[in-house]
C-alpha positions in Angstrom: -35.8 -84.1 -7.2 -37.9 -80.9 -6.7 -36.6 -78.3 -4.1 -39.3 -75.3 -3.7 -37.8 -72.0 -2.8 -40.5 -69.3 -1.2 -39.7 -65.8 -0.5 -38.6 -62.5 -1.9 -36.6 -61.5 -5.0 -35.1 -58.3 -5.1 -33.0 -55.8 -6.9 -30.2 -55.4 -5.2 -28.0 -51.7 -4.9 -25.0 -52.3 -3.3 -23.2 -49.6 -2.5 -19.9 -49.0 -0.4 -19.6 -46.1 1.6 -16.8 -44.3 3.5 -17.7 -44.3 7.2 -19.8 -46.2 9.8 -23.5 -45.1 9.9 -24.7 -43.0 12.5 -28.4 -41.1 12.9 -27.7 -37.3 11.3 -24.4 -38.2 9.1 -24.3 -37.8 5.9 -21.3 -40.4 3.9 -19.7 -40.5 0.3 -20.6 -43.8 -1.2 -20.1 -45.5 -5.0 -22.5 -48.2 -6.1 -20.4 -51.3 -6.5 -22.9 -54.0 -7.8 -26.6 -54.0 -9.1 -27.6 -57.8 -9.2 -30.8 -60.3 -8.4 -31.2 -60.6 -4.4 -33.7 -61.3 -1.7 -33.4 -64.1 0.2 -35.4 -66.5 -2.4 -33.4 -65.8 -4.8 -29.8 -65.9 -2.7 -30.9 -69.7 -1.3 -32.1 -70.7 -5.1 -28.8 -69.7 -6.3 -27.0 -71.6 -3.5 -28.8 -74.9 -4.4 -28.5 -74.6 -8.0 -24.8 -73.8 -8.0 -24.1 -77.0 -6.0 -26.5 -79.7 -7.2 -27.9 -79.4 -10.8 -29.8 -82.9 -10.0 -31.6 -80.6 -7.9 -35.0 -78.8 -9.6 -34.8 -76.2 -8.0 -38.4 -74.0 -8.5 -38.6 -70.6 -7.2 -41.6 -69.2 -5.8 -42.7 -65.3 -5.9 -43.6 -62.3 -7.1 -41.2 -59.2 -9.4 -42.9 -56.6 -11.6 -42.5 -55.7 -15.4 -39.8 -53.1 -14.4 -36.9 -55.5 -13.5 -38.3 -59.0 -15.3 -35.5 -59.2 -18.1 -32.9 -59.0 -15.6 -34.7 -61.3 -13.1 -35.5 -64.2 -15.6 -31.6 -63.2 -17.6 -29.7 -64.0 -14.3 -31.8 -66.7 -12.7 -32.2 -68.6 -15.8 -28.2 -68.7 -16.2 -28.4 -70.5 -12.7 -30.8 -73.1 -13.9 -33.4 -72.4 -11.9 -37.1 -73.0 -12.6 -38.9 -69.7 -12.8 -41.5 -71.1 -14.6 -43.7 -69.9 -11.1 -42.1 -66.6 -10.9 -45.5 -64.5 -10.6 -45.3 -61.1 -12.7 -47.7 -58.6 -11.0 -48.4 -55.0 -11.3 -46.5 -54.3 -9.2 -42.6 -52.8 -8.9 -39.8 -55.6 -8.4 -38.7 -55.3 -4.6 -35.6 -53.4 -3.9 -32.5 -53.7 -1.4 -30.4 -50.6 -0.7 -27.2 -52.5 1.1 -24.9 -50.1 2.6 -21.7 -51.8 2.8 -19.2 -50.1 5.7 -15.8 -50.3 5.5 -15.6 -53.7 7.3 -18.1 -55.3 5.2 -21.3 -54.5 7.6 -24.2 -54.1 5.5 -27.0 -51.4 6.8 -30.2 -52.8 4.5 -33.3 -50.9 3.6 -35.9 -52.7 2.0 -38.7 -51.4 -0.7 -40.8 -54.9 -0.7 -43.0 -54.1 -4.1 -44.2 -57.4 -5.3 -43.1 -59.1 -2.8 -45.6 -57.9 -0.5 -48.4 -59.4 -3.1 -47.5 -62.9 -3.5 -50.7 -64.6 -2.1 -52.4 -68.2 -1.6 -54.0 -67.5 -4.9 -50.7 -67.4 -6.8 -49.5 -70.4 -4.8 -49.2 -73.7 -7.0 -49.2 -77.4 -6.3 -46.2 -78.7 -4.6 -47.6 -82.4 -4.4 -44.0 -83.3 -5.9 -41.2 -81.7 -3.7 -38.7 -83.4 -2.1 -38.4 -80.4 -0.6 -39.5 -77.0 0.5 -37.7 -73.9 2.0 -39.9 -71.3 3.7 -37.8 -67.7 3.4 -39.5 -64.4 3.9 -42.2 -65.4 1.9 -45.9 -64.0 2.8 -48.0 -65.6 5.6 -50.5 -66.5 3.5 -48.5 -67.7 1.0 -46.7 -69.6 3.7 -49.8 -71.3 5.4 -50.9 -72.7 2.0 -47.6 -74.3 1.2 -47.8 -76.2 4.8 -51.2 -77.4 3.9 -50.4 -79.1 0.7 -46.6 -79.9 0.9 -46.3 -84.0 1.3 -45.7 -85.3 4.0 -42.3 -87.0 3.3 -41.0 -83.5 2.1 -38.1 -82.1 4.3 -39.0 -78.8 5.5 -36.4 -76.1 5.9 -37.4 -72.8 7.6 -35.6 -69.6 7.1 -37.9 -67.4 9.1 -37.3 -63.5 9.3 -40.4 -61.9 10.7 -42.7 -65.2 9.5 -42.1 -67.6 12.2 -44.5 -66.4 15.0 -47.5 -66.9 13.0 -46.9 -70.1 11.4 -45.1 -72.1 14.6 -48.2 -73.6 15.2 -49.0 -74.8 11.7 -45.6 -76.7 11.4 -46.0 -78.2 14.9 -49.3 -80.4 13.2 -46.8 -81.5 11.0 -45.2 -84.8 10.7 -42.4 -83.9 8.6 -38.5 -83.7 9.2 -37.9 -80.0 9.7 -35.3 -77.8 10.6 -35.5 -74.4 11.7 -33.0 -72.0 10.6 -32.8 -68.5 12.1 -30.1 -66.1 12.9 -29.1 -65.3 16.1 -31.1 -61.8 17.0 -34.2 -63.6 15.4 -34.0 -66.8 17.7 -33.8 -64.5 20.7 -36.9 -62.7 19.2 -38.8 -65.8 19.0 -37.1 -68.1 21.7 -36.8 -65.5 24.2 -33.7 -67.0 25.6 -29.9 -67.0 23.9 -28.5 -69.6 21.4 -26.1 -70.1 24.8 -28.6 -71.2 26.7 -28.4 -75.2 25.7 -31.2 -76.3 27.8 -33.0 -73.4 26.2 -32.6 -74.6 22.5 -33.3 -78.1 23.7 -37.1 -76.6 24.8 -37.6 -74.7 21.9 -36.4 -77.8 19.4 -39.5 -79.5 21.4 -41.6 -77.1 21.3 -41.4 -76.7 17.2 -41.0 -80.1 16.9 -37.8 -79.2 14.5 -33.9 -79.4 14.5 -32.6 -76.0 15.3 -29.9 -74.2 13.5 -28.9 -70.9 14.9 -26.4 -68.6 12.8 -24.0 -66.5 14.6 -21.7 -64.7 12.7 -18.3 -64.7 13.5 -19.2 -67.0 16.5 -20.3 -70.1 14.6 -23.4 -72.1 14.3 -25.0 -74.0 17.0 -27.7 -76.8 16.0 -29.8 -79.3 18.1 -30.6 -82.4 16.0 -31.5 -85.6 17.3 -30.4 -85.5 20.9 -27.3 -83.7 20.1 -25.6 -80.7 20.5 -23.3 -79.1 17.2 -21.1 -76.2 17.6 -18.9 -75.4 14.5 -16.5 -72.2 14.5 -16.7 -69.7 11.7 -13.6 -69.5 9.3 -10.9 -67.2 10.4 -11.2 -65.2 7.0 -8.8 -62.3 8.3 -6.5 -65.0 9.2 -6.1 -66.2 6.2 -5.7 -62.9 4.7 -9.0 -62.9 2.9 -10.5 -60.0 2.8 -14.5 -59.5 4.1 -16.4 -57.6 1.0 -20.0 -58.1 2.6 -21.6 -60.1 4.6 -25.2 -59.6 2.9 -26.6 -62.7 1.9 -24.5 -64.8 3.9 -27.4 -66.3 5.7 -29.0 -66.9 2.8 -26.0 -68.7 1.0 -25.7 -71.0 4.5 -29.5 -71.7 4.0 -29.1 -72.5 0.1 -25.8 -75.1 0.9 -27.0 -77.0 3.9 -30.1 -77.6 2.1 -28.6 -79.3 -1.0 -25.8 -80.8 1.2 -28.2 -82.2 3.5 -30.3 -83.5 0.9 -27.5 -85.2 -1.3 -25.8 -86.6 2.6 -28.5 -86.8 4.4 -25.2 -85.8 6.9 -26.3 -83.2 9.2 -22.5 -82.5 10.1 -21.3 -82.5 7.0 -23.8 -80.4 5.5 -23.1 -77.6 8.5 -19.5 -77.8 7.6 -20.3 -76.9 3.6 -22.5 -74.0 4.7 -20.2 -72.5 7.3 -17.6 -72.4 4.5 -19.6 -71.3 1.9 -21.0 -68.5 4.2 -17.6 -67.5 4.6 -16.3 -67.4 0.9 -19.6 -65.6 0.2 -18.4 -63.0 2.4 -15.3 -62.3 0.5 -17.7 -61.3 -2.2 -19.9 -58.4 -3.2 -23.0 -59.8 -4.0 -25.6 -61.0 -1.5 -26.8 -64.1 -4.1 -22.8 -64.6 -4.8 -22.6 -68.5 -3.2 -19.9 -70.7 -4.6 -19.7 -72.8 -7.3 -19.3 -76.5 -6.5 -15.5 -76.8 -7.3 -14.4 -73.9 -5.7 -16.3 -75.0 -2.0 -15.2 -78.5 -2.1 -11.3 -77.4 -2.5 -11.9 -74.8 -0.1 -13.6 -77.1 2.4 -10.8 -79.7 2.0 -8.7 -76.3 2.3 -9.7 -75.1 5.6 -9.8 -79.2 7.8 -6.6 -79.7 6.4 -5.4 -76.8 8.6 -7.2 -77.0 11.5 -9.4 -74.6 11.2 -12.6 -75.9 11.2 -13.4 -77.1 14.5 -16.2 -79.9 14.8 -17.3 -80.3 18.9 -20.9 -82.5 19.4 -22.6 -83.2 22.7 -25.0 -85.6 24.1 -27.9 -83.4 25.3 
């Protein structure tokens, strides 16, 4: 079964620093992990990690500079990077300023990213599958035109949404739209509150919605229903929150190969919200968990309560 992944991969810099940003201020920081990142990448490693009968095949562009490293730590994951465009380009790069409660301020240098065209797109006429990150538009519009038509779509959409909404309304596929909370109120103009809100926008699109919130949760609209799930008191259970860099990405990643395997929409939010959390506890943005360690932790967290499962008729 092949999954396509489409979007950036990064270098990421993570480094901690000693006070909460603020315009003018200058901070002591220590960087406390160099690793592979960008959202591409992150979701990739998510899927892999948890279903090797997934192919996963990543799609995008790095640069000479950081290839090694890229192909090194990727490869490990058994990913397919047999796609992985090497341009002229430099590898993109993430600064990720971590405060000391976890909150990351990000600055991007796209590089390659920026370059990944329709030209270097190739044939998906075999995906089961395809996840749309912050990939390029035009990249993007050429996946929609040849992905088939019993492919699941998943959309993780960052600044990309706007201009392809009305290419994926044409479609016929299953979709499901996956965006955070500030970019659903940048798209939707309403809040992920507003119920009869979401419901418009799911018809609009013509996909299931899945807003991220944070500490509050997820909220989804699938199929005439309404799913809240609460996010996993980490303080309470005396985990400690690292960074929560990539934990949208690790979300995407899980539900995708939960959904795919279950074909459980439920189920696969409860893996995600989970696995979002543990990632959390973790430096690394593209640091998902491994199978073994997110099923004992997901069995972990309903045997206590503390995943909390409320769905609505809309």
């Amino acid at each position: 079964m092949s999954v396509y992944v489409a979007g950036r991969i990064n270098i990421d810099i993570v480094i901690e620093i000693d006070g909460y940003m603020k315009r003018g201020s200058k901070y002591r920081g220590k960087v406390v992990e160099i690793d592979v990142g960008g959202t591409a990448a992150n979701i990739a490693t998510a899927i892999a990690r948890i279903d090797k009968g997934i192919n996963t095949k990543l799609l995008g562009a790095i640069g000479n500079d950081y290839k090694d490293l890229v192909f090194e730590k990727l490869g490990a994951e058994g990913i397919d990077l047999s796609y992985v465009k090497i341009l002229n380009y430099e590898t993109g790069k993430a600064y990720i300023f971590i405060d000391p409660e976890g909150e990351p301020t990000i600055v991007t240098i796209p590089g390659a990213n920026d370059f990944y065209t329709e030209d270097l797109v190739p044939s998906i006429d075999n995906a089961k599958a395809l996840v749309l990150g912050n990939t390029t538009v035009s990249a993007a519009k050429k996946l929609l035109n040849t992905v088939p038509q019993d492919a699941i779509l998943f959309i993780d959409p960052h600044a990309l949404w706007i201009d392809i909404e009305s290419k994926v309304r044409e479609l016929n596929n299953d979709c499901f739209y996956m965006p955070n909370e500030e970019e659903f109120k940048l798209y939707a103009f309403t809040d992920a509150d507003d119920v009869d809100g979401l419901k418009r926008y799911a018809q609009r699109t013509k996909c299931s919605l899945i807003i991220k919130r944070g500490v509050k949760g997820v909220i989804a609209i699938h199929r005439g229903n309404v799913v809240k799930i609460n996010a996993v008191p980490l303080k309470c259970l005396g985990m400690k929150i690292l960074s929560t860099a990539g934990c949208g990405d690790v979300f995407t990643g899980i539900f995708v190969s939960t959904y795919m395997k279950m074909h459980d929409i439920v189920e696969a939010l409860k893996y995600s919200t989970v696995a979002a959390a543990l990632k959390a506890t973790k430096r690394s943005s593209r640091d998902s968990p491994r199978v073994d360690e997110l099923e004992m932790f997901v069995d972990y967290i309903i045997r206590r309560g503390l995943l909390k499962v409320d769905i609505s008729t809309i």
